[in-house]
The first five atom37 places (N, CA, C, CB, O) and aatype in JSON, in Angstrom:
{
  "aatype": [20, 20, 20, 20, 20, 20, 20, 20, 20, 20, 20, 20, 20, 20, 20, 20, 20, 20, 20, 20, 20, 20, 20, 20, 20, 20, 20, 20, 20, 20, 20, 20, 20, 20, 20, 20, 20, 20, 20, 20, 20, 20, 20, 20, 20, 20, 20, 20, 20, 20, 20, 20, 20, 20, 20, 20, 20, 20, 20],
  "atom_mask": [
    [1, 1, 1, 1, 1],
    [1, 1, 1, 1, 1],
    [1, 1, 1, 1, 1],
    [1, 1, 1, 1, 1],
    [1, 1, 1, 1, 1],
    [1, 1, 1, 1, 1],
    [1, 1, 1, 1, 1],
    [1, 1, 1, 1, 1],
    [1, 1, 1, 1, 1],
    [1, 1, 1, 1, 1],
    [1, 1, 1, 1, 1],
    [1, 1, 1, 1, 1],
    [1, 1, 1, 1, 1],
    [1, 1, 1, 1, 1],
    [1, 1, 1, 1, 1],
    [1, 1, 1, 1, 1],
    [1, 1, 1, 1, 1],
    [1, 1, 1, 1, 1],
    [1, 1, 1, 1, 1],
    [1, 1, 1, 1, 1],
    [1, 1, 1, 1, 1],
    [1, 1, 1, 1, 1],
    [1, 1, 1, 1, 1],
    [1, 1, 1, 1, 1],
    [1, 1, 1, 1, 1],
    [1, 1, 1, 1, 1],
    [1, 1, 1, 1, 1],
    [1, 1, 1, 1, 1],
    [1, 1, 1, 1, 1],
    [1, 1, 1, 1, 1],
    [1, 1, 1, 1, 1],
    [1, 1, 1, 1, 1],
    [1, 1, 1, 1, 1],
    [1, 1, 1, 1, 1],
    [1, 1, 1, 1, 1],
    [1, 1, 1, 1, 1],
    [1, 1, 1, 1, 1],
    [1, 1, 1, 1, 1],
    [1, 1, 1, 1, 1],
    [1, 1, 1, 1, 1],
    [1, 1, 1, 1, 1],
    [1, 1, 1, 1, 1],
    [1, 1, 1, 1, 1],
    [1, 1, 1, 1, 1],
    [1, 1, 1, 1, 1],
    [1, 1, 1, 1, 1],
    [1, 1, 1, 1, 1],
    [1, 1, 1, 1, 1],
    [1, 1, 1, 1, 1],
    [1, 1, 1, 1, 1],
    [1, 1, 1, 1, 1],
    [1, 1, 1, 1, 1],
    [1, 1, 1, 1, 1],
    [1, 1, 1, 1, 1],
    [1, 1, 1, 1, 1],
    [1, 1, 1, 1, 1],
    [1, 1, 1, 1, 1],
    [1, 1, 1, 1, 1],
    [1, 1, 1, 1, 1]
  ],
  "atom_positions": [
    [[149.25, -35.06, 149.67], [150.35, -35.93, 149.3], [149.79, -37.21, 148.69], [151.25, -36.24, 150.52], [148.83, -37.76, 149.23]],
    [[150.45, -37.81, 147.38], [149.62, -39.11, 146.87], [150.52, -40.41, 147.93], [149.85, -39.39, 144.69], [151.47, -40.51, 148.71]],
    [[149.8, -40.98, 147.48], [149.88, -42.41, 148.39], [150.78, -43.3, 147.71], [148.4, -43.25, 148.56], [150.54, -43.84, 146.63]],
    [[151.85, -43.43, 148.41], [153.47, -44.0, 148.12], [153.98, -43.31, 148.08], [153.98, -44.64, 147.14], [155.1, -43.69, 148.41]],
    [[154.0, -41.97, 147.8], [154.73, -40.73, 147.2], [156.19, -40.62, 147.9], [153.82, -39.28, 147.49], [157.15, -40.03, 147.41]],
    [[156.16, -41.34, 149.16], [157.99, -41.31, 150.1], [158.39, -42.53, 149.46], [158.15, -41.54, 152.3], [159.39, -42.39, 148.76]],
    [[157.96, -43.53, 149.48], [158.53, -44.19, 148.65], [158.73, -44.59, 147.51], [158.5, -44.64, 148.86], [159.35, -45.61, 147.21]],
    [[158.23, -43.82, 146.79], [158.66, -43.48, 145.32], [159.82, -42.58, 144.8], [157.6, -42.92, 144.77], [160.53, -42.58, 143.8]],
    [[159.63, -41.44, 146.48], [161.01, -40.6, 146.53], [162.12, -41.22, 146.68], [161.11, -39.7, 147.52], [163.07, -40.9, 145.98]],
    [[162.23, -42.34, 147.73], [162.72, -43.2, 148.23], [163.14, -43.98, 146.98], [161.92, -43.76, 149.21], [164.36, -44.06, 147.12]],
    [[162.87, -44.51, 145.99], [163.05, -45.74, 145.02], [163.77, -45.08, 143.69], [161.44, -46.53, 144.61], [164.49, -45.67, 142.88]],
    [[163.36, -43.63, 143.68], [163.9, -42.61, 142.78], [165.83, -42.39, 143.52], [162.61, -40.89, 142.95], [166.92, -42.51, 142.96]],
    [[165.53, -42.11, 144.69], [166.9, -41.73, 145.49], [167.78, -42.97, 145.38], [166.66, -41.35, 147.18], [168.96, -42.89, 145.06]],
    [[167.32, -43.83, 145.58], [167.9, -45.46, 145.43], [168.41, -45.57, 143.54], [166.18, -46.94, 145.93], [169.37, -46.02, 142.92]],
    [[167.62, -45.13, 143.33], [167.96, -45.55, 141.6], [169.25, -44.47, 141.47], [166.34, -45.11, 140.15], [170.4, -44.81, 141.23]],
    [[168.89, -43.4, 141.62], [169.81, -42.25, 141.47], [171.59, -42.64, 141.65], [169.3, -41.12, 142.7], [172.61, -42.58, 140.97]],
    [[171.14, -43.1, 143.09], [172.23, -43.46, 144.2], [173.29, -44.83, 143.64], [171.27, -43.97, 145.77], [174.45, -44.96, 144.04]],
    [[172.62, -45.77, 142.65], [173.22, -47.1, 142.27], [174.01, -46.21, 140.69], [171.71, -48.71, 141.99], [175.17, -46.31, 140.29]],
    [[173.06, -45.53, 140.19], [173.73, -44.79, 138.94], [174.99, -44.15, 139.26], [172.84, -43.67, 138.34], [176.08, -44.67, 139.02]],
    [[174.85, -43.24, 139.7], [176.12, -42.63, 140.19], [177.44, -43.68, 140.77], [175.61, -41.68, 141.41], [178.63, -43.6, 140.47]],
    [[176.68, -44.78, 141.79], [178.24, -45.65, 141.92], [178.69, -45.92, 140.79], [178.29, -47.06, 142.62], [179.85, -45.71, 140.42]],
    [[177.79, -46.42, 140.13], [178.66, -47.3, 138.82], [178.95, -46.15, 137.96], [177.68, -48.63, 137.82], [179.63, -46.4, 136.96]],
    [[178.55, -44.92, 138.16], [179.77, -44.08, 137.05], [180.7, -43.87, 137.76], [179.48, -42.6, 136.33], [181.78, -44.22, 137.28]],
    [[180.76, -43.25, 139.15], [182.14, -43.15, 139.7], [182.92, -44.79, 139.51], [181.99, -42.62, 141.48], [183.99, -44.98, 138.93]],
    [[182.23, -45.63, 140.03], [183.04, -47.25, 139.76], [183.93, -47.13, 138.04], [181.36, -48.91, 139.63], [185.08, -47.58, 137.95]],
    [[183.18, -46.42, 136.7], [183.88, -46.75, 135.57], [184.59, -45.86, 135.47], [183.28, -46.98, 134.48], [185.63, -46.01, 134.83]],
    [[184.24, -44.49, 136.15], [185.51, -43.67, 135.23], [186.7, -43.28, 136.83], [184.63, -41.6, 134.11], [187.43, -42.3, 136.81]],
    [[186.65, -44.02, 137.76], [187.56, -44.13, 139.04], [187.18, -42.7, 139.9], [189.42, -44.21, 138.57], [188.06, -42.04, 140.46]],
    [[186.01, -42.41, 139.93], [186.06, -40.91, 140.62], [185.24, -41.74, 142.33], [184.71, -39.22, 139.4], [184.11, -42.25, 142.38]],
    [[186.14, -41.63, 143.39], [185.84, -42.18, 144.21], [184.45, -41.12, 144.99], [187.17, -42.53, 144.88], [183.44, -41.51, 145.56]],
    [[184.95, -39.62, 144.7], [183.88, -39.09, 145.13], [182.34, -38.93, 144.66], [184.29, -38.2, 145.25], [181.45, -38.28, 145.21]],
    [[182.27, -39.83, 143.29], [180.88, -39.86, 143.16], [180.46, -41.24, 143.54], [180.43, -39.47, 141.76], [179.37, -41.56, 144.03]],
    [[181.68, -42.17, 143.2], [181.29, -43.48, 143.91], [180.41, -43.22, 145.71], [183.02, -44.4, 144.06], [179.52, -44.0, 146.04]],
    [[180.73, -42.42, 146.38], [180.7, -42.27, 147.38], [179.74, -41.74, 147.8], [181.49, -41.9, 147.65], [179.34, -42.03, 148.93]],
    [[179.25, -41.07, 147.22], [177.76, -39.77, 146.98], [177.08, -40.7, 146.63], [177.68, -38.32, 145.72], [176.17, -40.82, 147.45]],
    [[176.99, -41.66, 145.64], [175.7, -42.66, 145.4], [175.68, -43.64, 146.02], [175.48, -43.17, 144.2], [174.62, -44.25, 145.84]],
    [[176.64, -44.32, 146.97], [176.8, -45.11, 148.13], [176.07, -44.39, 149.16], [178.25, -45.37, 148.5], [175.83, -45.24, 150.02]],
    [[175.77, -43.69, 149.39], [174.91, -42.15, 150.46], [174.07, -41.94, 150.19], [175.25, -40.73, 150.57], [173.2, -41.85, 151.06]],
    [[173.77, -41.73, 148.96], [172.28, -41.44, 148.37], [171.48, -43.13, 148.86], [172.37, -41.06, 146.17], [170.7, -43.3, 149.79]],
    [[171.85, -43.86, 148.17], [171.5, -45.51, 148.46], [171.19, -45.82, 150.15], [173.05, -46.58, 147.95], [170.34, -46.59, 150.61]],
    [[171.92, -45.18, 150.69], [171.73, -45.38, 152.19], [170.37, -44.92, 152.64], [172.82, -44.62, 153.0], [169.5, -45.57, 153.2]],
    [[170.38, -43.55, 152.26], [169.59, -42.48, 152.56], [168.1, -42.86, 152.55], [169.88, -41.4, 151.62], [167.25, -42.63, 153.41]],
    [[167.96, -43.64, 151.12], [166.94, -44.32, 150.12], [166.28, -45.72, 151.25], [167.97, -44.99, 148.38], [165.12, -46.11, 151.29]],
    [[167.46, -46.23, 152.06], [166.82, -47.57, 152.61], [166.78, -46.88, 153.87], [167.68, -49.17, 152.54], [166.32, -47.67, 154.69]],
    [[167.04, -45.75, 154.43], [166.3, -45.1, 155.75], [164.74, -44.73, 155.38], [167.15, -43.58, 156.27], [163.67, -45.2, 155.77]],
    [[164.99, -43.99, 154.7], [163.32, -43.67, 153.98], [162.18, -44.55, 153.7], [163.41, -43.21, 152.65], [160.98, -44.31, 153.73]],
    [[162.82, -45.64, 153.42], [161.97, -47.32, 153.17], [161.93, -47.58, 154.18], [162.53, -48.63, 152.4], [160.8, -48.01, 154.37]],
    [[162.6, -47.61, 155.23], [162.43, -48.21, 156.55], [161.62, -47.4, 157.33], [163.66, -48.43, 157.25], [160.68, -47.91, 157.95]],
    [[161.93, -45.66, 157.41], [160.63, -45.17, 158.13], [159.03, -45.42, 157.65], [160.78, -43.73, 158.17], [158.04, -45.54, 158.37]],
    [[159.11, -45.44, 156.55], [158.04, -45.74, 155.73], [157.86, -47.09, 155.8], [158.18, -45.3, 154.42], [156.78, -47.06, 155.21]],
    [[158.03, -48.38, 156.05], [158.04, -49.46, 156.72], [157.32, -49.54, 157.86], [159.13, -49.74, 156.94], [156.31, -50.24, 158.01]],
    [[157.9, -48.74, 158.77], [157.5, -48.63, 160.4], [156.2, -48.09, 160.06], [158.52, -47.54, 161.54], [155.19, -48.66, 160.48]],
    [[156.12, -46.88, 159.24], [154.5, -45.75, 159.52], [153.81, -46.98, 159.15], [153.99, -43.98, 158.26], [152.89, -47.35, 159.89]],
    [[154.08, -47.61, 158.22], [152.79, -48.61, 157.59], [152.85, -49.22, 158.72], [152.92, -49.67, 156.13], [152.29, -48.5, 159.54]],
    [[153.28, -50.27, 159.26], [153.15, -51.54, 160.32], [152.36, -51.02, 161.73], [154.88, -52.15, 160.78], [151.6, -51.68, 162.44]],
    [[152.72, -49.82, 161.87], [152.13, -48.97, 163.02], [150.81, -47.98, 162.59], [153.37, -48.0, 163.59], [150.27, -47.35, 163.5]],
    [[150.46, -47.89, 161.61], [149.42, -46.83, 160.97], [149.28, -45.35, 161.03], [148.32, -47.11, 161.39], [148.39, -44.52, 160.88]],
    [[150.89, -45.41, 161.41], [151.63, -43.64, 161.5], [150.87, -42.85, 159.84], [154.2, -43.75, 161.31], [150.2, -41.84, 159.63]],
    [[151.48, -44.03, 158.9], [151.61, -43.03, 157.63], [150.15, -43.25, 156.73], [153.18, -43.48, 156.57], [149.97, -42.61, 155.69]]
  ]
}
């Protein structure tokens, strides 16, 4: 595995996740608004476990 590689998944899922709100936000589709509000979440769990491995020398 390369080194950052979760959080690059992580920053990819986050990017993904802000795209999608703002298309559901322009064309009113609440269910993609909602899916990239989730994805975005998902993205700052992943940063945060990956947070912890670093501070602790898990990862």
């Amino acid at each position: 595995m390369l080194f950052g590689s979760n959080k690059a998944t992580a920053a990819s899922k986050e990017l993904k996740g802000k795209t999608q709100e703002s298309i559901g936000k322009a064309t009113g589709d609440p269910g993609d608004r909602l899916a990239g509000m989730a994805k975005q979440g998902e993205a700052n769990v992943r940063n945060a476990v990956e947070d912890v491995k670093d501070a602790t020398g898990l990862g």
